[in-house]
Each structure stands twice: as structure tokens, then as C-alpha cells.
N, C-alpha and C positions, 0 to 999 in steps of 0.2 A: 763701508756703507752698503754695499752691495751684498752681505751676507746677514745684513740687519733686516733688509726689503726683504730678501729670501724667506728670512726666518719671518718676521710676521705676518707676510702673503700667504704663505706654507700653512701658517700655524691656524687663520682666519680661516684659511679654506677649508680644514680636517673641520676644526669647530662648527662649519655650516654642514660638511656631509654625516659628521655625527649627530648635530640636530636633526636632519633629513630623515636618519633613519630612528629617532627617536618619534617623528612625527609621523614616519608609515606603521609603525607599533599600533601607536596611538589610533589611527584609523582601523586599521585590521583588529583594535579591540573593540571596536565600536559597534562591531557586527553581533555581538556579545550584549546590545544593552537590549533591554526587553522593550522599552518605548522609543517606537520605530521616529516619533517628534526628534526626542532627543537623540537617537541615534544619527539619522540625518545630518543634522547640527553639528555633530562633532567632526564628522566627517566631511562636512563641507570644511569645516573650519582648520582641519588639519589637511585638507586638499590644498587650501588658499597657501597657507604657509609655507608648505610644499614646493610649489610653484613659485611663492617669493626665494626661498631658500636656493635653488636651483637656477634662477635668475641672477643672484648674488656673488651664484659660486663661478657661472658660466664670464662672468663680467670679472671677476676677478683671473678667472683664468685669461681673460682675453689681457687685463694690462698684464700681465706675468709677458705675453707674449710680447707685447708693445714695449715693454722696458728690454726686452732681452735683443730687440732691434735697433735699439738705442745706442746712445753714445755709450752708454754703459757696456755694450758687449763688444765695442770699439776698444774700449781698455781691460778686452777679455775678465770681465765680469759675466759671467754665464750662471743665470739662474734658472734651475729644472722644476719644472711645476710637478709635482705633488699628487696631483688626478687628472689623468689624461680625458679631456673630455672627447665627445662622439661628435662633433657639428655637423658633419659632413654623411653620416648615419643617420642623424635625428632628423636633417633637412632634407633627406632622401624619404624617409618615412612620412614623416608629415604634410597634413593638407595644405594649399597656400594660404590657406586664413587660420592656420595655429597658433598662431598669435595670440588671436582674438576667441579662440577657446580654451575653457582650461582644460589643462591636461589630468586625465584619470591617474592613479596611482599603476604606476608598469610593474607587473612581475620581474625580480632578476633575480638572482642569486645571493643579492644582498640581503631580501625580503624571507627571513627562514619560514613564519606561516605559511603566505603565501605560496613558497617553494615546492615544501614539502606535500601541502594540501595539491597542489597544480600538478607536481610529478607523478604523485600517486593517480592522477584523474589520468593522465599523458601514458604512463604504463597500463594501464588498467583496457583502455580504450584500443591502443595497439595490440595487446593481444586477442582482444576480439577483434578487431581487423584481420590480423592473421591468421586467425582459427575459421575464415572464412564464410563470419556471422551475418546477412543482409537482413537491415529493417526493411517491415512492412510498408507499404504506403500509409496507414495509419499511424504508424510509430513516428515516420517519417515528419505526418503534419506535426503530432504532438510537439516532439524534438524540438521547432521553429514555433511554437504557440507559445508566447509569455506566460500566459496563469496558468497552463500546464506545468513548464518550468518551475514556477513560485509554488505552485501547488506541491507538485512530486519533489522536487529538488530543492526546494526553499530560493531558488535564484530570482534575485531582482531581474535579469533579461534573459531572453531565448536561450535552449541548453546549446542549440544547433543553428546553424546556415549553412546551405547546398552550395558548394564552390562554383563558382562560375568561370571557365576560364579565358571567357569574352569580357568582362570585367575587371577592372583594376583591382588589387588584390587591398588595397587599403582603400578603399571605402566598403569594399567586405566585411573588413575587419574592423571597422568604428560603429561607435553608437551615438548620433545625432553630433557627428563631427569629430567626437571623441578619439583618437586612433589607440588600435591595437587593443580593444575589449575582447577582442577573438585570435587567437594561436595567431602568428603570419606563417609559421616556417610547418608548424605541426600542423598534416592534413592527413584524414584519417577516410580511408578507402574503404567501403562497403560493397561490393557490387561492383554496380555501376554508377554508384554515387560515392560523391567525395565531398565529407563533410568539413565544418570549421567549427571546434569547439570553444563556446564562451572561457575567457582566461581568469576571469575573477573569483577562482577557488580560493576558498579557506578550511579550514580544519570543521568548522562547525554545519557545512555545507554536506561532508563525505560520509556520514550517515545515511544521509537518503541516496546522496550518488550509489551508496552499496545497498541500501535495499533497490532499486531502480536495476542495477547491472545483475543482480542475484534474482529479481525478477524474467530476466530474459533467458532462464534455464527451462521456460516453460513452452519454448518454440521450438527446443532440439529437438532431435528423434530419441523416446525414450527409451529407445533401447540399449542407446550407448550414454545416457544421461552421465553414469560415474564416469568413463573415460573423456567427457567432454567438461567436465566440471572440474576433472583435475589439470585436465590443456589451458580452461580461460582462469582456475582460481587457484595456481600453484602457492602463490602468498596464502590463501586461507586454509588450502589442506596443512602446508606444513605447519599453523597458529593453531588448526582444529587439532593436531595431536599432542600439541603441548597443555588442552585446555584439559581439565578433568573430565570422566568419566558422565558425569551428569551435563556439562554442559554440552559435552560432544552432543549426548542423547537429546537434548534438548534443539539441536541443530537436525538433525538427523529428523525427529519426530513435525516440527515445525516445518520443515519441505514438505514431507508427507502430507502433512494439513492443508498446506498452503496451494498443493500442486492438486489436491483434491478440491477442495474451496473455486480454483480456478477452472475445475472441468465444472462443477455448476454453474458456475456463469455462463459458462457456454452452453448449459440445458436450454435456456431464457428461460428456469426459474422466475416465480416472483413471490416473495413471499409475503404473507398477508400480514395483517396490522398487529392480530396474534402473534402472530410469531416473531416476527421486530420487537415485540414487549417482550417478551420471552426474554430472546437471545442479548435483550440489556440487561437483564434481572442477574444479581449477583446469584443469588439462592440457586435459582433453576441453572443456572451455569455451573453452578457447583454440584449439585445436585447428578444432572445429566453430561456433565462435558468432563465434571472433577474440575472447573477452573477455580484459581482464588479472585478471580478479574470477571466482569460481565462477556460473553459470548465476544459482541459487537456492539459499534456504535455507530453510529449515521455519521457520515460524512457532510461536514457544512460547507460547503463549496465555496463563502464567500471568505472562508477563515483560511488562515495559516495551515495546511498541514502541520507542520511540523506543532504546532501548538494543540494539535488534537487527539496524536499519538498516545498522550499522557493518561493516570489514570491517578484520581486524587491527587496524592504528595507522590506519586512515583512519575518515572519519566521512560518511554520508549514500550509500553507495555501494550503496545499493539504495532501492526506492520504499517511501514508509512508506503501502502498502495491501496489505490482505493479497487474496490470490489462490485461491479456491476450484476446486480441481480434483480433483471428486469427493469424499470424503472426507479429501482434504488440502489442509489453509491453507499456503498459500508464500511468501516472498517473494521479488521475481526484480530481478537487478542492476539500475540505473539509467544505467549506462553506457557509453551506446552512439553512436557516430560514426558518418559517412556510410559507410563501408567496411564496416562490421559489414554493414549492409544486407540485402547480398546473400549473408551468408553465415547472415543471421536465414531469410530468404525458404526459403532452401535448404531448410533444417532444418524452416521449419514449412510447406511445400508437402509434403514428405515423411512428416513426424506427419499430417496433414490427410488425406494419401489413407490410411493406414494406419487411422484413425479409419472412412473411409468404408468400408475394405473389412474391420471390426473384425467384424462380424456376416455374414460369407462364408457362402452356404451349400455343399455340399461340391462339388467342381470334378472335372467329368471332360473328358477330353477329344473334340472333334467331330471329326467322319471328316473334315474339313478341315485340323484340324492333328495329327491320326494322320496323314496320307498325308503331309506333311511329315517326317515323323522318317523319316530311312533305317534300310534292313533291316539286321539284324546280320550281315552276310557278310560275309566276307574282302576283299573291294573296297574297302567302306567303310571299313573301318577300315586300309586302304593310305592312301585319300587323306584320314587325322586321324589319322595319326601321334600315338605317346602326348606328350602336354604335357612339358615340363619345370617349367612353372611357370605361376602367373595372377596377377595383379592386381585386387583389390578394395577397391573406394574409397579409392584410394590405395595400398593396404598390400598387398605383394607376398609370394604363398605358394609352398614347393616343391611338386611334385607326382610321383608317382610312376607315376601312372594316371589314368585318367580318372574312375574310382572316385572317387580321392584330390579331385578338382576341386567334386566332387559334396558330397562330406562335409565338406569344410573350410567350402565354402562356407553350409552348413545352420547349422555351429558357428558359423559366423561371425554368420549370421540370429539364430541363438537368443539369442546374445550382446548385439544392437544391439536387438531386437522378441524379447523372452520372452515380453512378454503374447501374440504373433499370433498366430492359427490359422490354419493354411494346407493347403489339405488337397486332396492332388490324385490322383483316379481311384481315391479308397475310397467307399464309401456311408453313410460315418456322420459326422458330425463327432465329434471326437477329444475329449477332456479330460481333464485331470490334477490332481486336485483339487479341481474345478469351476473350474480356470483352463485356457484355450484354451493348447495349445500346437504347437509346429511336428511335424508331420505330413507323411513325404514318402515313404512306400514305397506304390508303384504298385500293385505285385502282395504282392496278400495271402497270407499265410502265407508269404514267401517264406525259402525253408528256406538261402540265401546273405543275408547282409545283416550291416552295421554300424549297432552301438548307439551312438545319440549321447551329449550330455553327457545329454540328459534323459529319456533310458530309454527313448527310442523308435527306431524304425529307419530305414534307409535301405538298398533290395535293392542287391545288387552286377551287377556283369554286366551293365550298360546300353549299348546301341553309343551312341558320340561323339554321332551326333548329338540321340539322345534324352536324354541328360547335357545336352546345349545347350539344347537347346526347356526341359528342366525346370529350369534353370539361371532362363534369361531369364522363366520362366513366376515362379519364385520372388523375384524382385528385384523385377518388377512391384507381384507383392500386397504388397511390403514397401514398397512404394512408390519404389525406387530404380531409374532408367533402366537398361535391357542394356546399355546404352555405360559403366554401372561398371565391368564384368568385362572384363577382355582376359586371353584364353590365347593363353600364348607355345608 
């Protein structure tokens, strides 16, 4: 009789912890459904069961106990239970009213998503600890900010909590009662702060965890950047040399962007409405940058990260950190090949001088380069015959006069730098709205002159070669070499 009771107690109990863990599958797949309704849902639902399941087993464990104190182990009948349960752990951990909450799904070793995704987060975190990495106080609020979390990490709760060690170490560690949503035993030393990281990783989470941790390369000293990247990211140096040749480059060049991109944030750039239309346009990305993907995209702060990353039918085709420039959050393409390169360099040596020469004060000219301009007399203008045409930066215009050379070329400026102020041989600086704008009639008041796109003017009647000097004078401040322009 007694090895019947065995065997079917035994056999009920496997069958509920095999359910158990068919029903934390079931949840950890849930993180995977695209509507957050029905994900929810299933997850509650495979929570509930959870909980009944684990209630069943614990109750069954308990008569395995009560029969084995029985008259049945009086006639040495001894039956061994099957799963040793924790009572005396689980009643240690829990608050006095866990009863009456339900319990979260717990990380163990049983959970292989979960596992795998949480140890890789537990490694990762430790040896930046080690590497004796300390967050900012701004990193710091972030860390402990839920739609920071949601945003940068995709996490439903805080990435971080500041240990307290005047505090009981499990109400730390719950969420609205919940126990053990946060590491108990793993605590993770920065500084002089010791944090608690959320425990609820999965596989589809560690994306943004590694753009996030791959982001924090931007606070070392750069001068030992390679030997510090290979102390905190020994996993990815040894995967980055098994990857191809292209993709290395594509690692490699995308730092490069990224670590550049992040010093103009820190200019307080801001870039005008122009140029946001710009750096979305596939054409002009392609065109100026070599991308197959548009430059950047605005960041919508009320959305998902990770739903924004994407680009049509592709997925991950921009970096999941958003990019502060000025008053606007962006997000900018992720990819980029060794060829982009030089055509990235191009584009941001050119923003870069425009940025320094942003704040111009008003520019006249020196009896150095007046005595350069020739006189407007009839000789001169024998030997600079009127244009047919010019070329600029690439794109080639008619011309009908030298006038014509002057003004396209202004349209052209206003069109590529709306924000600049360029302001040459007046005494004021110029504005139009309290926004700087292009500025290029020499002589005031002049009663000959064309109105641009932006309702300012340009004098007519300049000999050739003072059209030239303020030609090349104008390219400079916009930051683009005289060797743009060729007049035919």
C-alpha cells in the first residue's frame, strides 16, 4: 500500500512541476506578443496558474510529510518526497501578507530564458564594477526613472535602486509587495554607491541592455578607450574576431560616428528645421552621408523605443540611444561601413566649422583684401568675360552674369545653412525673427539690388572679381572650401 501512495504522490507532484514550468515558458513568451492587451493577459493568466500549481505541489508535499508520521512509518513504511520544497527560505523571504499577493514569476535555474538573459545582465554589470566604472549623478536619477528604463531598456520597472543598508533588504527588493523583482544576494558597487538591479531579464530585453553598456565607452579617458574596452567587453572582442571582415568595419566605423555624434551634443548644437528635413530624407543621406537608411529620426518620447529603432520592413537600423541636440531628441542610423567614413568626416568637419563660426561678429573688409578686388573698369571686366555657368558642390547652374553667379550661389547657402549669419561689410548683425540669417549686400541702401528667397538682398553691379573674393569669402564661413565653386 505504501509504495502505491509513493508512487502516485511522486508521480502527481513531477506532473505539476512539469506544468510549472511549461507555464513560466508560456509567460516569458508573452514578452514576445506585439499587443501589450494581449500580452498582459496571458501573463496574468499564466501567473494565476503558477501560483495554483505551486500551492498544490507545496500541499502535497506537506501530506507526503503527514503520512510519513504516520502509523505507516510505525510499520517502517518510509516514503521520500520527490521535490524537496524551501518553506523555511520562502518564509524567510516573504512579506507577512504574501498570502494575499501574488507572487511574480522568480528567476532560478529552472527558468533557461530567464537564466541566461539575467546571467549575461549579472556578468556584464560585475565587470564594470570592477573595472572601477562610477555613474554620474545624472546616470544615476536615470537608472531609478521608470520611462527612462521603458524607454532605453524596454523594461516595465526601474533598471536600478540605491541599496540602503538601514533598510530591510526585501522591501528593496519588491514591487508593490511583490518580493524579489530586484537581485537579493547580487549587489553591484560603484563608487560609493551600491546598487540593486531589476531581476526580470529576458533575452529580448539584452539588445538595448548592450547598446546602453556599449554606450558608457563615452565617459573613459580616450586615451586608453581600446585597453578599456577590452577589460569591460572581453565577450565581444573575442565574437568581433570571429565576425567577418565587413562587419568588424562596421563596428569599428559606427563607434567612430557615434562617439563623434555624442561630442556634438555636447556643443549645444541645435539644428534648424532644415536640416531635420534633410538628415530624414533618404536621397540627401545617400547622396551626402553614402546611407541606404535616412541620416536620423526624431525621437517620440511617448513611444516604445525599441519600436522606433526600425526602418520600414527592417529592424535595429538605428542605435537604441537617443541623442540630445539642443532642444531635440534624435535618433541617428547605425549603419555605417568603412566607406561612409569619409563621407561622415566630410559632412561633420563642415557642421563643426559652421558651429564655430555660429556666433560671427560682423565682418568687414581689410585694406589687404580691398586692394585685392580689382577696379570696375572696362579692362577688367575684358579679362572675366561674363560666365556661362558654375558649379557647386557638385550641381552645376546657368548663368547669365556675374550677378547671376552671386545670387544663385547665396540661394544655394540659404538653402544648405538657414540658421548662418554671414554678414559682410555692414555694421550690425542682421536677424529675422531672432534667428541669424544670410546677409550679403555690401553697400547699404543700395538702390540696384536682388531680393532673396529670405527677403534680404544682394547689390548688383559688382565687378567679377569682387563677386569672386565674396563668393570664396562666403563658402568659407559656411564652412565649404573655394575649390567647390568652379566658374566656366
Amino acid at each position: 500500500m505504501s509504495s502505491e501512495i509513493e508512487l502516485q504522490i511522486n508521480t502527481l507532484i513531477d506532473a505539476l512541476r512539469t506544468k510549472e514550468q511549461e507555464e513560466k515558458r508560456r509567460y516569458d513568451a508573452a514578452i514576445d506578443i506585439e499587443d501589450m492587451a494581449e500580452a498582459k493577459e496571458v501573463m496574468l493568466d499564466a501567473r494565476t496558474k503558477i501560483q495554483q500549481l505551486r500551492k498544490w505541489s507545496e500541499s502535497l508535499t506537506s501530506v507526503q510529510k503527514e503520512i510519513a508520521g504516520s502509523y505507516l512509518a510505525s510499520n517502517r513504511i518510509i516514503i521520500t518526497p520527490t521535490v524537496v520544497s524551501q518553506p523555511a527560505i520562502e518564509k524567510e523571504l516573504e512579506p507577512p501578507n504574501a498570502e494575499a499577493v501574488p507572487m511574480e514569476l522568480e528567476q532560478n535555474s529552472e527558468d533557461a530564458s530567464y537564466s541566461s538573459a539575467g546571467d549575461y545582465v549579472r556578468q556584464k554589470l560585475y565587470q564594470l564594477s570592477k573595472s572601477g566604472f562610477v555613474f554620474s549623478e545624472e546616470q544615476l536619477r536615470n537608472m531609478q526613472d521608470s520611462a527612462w528604463s521603458r524607454r532605453i531598456l524596454g523594461l516595465p520597472h526601474q533598471f536600478a535602486r540605491i541599496y540602503d543598508e538601514t533598510k530591510e533588504i526585501l522591501r528593496q527588493t519588491s514591487i508593490a509587495g511583490t518580493p524579489r523583482r530586484y537581485w537579493v544576494k547580487d549587489r553591484f558597487k560603484f563608487g560609493d554607491v551600491i546598487l540593486l538591479i531589476y531581476s526580470g531579464w529576458a533575452s529580448i530585453y539584452l539588445p538595448y541592455f548592450d547598446d546602453w553598456y556599449d554606450s558608457l565607452n563615452k565617459h573613459f579617458d580616450k586615451t586608453s578607450d581600446e585597453r578599456q574596452i577590452q577589460e569591460l567587453f572581453p565577450n565581444s572582442i573575442v565574437e568581433s574576431q570571429q565576425l567577418e571582415e565587413t562587419a568588424s568595419e562596421q563596428v569599428k566605423v559606427g563607434f567612430y560616428v557615434r562617439t563623434k555624434l555624442r561630442d556634438l551634443c555636447d556643443t549645444g548644437f541645435q539644428p534648424t528645421e532644415n536640416e531635420l528635413h534633410l538628415w530624414q530624407d533618404k536621397n540627401w543621406s545617400k547622396r551626402v552621408l553614402n546611407l541606404n537608411y535616412p541620416f536620423a529620426k526624431l525621437l517620440c518620447e511617448k513611444d516604445f523605443l525599441g519600436e522606433q529603432t526600425g526602418s520600414e520592413s527592417s529592424k535595429n537600423r538605428y542605435w537604441a540611444e537617443a541623442f540630445k541636440l539642443g532642444t531635440t531628441t534624435i535618433l541617428f542610423c547605425s549603419q555605417w561601413y568603412r566607406p561612409d567614413r569619409e563621407y561622415f568626416d566630410r559632412w561633420y568637419v563642415s557642421l563643426k566649422t559652421q558651429i564655430e563660426n555660429s556666433h560671427l561678429i560682423p565682418i568687414t573688409l581689410s585694406p589687404e583684401e580691398t586692394s585685392s578686388i580689382p577696379d570696375t573698369n572696362e579692362s577688367a571686366e575684358t579679362r572675366n568675360p561674363v560666365p556661362s555657368g558654375f558649379t557647386l558642390l557638385g550641381k552645376t547652374y546657368a548663368t547669365k552674369s556675374w550677378d547671376d553667379v552671386l545670387v544663385k550661389l547665396c540661394e544655394a547657402m540659404i538653402l544648405k545653412k538657414p540658421y548662418k549669419a554671414l554678414v559682410i561689410g555692414v555694421k550690425q548683425l542682421v536677424q529675422s525673427g531672432g534667428s541669424p540669417v544670410l546677409w550679403l549686400d555690401e553697400r547699404d541702401n543700395s538702390a540696384e539690388s536682388y531680393i532673396l528667397s529670405n527677403g534680404l538682398s544682394v547689390a548688383k553691379n559688382k565687378a567679377s572679381g569682387e563677386i569672386k573674393s565674396c563668393c570664396e569669402r562666403i563658402l568659407n564661413l559656411c564652412g565649404y572650401d573655394r575649390s567647390e565653386l568652379k566658374i566656366s
